[in-house]
DRENDOFI-180661 format. One record per residue (C-alpha): x, z, y; chain. Coordinates in pm, 1 decimal, always signed. Each point is the difference from the previous one (the first is absolute). Example, Ala and Ser with C-alpha at 12.3 -4.5 7.8 and 13.67 -1.06 7.14 Angstrom:
R       c1       c3       c2 mol
R  +1230.0   +780.0   -450.0   A
R   +137.0    -66.0   +344.0   A
***
This chain:
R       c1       c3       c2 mol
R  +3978.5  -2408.7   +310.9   A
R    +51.5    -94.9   -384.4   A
R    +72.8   +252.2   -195.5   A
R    +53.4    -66.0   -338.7   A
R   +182.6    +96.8   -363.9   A
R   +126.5   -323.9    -48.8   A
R   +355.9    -89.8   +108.8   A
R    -53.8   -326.0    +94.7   A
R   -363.0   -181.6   +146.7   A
R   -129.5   -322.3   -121.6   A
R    +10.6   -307.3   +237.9   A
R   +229.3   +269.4   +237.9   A
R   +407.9    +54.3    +52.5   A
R   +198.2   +277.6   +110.9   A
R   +139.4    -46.3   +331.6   A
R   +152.8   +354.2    +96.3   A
R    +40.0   +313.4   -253.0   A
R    -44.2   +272.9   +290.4   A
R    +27.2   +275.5   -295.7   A
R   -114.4   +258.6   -146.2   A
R   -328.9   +188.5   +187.5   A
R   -266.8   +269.9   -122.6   A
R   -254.2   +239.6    +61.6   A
R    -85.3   +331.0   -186.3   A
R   -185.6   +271.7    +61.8   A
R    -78.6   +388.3   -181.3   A
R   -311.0   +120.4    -72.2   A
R   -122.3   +335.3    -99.0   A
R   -292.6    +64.0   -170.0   A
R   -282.9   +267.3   +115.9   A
R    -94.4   +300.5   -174.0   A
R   -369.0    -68.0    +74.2   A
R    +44.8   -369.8   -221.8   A
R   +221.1   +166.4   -281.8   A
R   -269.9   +201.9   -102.0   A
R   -245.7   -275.7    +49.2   A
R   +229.2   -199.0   -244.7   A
R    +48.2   +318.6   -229.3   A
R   -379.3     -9.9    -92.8   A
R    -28.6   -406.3     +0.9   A
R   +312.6    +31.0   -285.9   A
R   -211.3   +221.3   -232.4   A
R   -287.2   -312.8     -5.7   A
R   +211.5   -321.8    +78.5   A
R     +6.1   -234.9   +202.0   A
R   +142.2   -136.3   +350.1   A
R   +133.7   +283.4   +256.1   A
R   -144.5   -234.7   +254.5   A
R   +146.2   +201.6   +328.2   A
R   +380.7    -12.7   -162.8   A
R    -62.1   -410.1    -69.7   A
R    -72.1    -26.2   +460.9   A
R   +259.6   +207.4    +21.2   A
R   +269.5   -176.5   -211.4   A
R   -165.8   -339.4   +175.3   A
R    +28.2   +107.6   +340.1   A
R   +393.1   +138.9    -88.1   A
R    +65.2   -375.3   -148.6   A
R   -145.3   -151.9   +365.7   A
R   +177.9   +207.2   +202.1   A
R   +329.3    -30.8   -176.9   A
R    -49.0   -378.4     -7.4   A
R    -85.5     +4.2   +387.4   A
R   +321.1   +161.6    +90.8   A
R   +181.8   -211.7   -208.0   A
R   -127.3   -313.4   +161.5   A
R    +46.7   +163.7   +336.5   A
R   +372.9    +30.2    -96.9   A
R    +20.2   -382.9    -94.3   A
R   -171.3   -129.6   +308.7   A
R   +233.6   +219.0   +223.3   A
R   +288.8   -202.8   -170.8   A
R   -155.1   -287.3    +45.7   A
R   -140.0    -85.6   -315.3   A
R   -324.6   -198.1   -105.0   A
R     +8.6    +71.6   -348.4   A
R   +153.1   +241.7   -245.4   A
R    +99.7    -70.8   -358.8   A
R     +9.3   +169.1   -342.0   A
R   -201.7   +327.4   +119.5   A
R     +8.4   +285.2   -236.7   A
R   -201.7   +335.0     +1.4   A
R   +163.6   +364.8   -151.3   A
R   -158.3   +314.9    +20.1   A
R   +137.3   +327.5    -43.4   A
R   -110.7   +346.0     +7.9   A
R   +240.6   +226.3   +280.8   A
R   -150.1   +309.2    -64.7   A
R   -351.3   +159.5   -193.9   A
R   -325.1   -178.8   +123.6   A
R   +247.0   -278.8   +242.6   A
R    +99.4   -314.1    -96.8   A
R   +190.9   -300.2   +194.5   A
R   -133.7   -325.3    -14.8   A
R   +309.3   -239.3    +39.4   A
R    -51.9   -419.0    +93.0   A
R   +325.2   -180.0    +34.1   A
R    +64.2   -436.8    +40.9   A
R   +245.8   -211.1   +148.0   A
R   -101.1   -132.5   +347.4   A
R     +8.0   -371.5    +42.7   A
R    -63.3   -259.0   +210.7   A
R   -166.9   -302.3   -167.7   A
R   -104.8   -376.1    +90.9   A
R   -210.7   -268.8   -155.0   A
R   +203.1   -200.8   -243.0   A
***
């Protein structure tokens, strides 16, 4: 399935607007890794286990999202966005919202 920022696709037309779909999921982070990340802030650098975890919240949010448009009946989706919010201390939503579409070859 395309999934894309873009609102329209080269050398592709709209056929069907199905709407709006998305995915999100929350995350909270461990103990164990905020201490981890305490020490790495005093020298610098990448929190490397916070980067795979952000990563893997993006996929899975994405995935659910797609699973949405598909169960419409969609075989793209258009003009994706991504927000992010903290809900709470150490939690944070990871938000991925498009319009599903159905495209054809020009």
């Amino acid at each position: 399935m395309l999934v894309t920022t873009m609102d329209h696709v080269p050398g592709k037309r709209i056929v069907e607007v199905v709407g709006l779909v998305r995915g999100n999921t929350i995350r909270a982070r461990n103990v164990g890794h905020d201490i981890m990340a305490g020490l790495k802030n005093l020298v610098g650098g990448e929190i490397v286990d916070y980067t795979k975890m952000i990563a893997e919240s993006r996929e899975q949010a994405l995935d659910r999202m797609r699973a949405e448009a598909r169960a419409n009946g969609a075989n793209a989706i258009v003009g994706v966005r991504f927000s992010t919010c903290e809900m709470m201390d150490h939690a944070a939503e990871i938000l991925v919202y498009g319009t599903a579409v159905r495209l054809e070859d020009e």
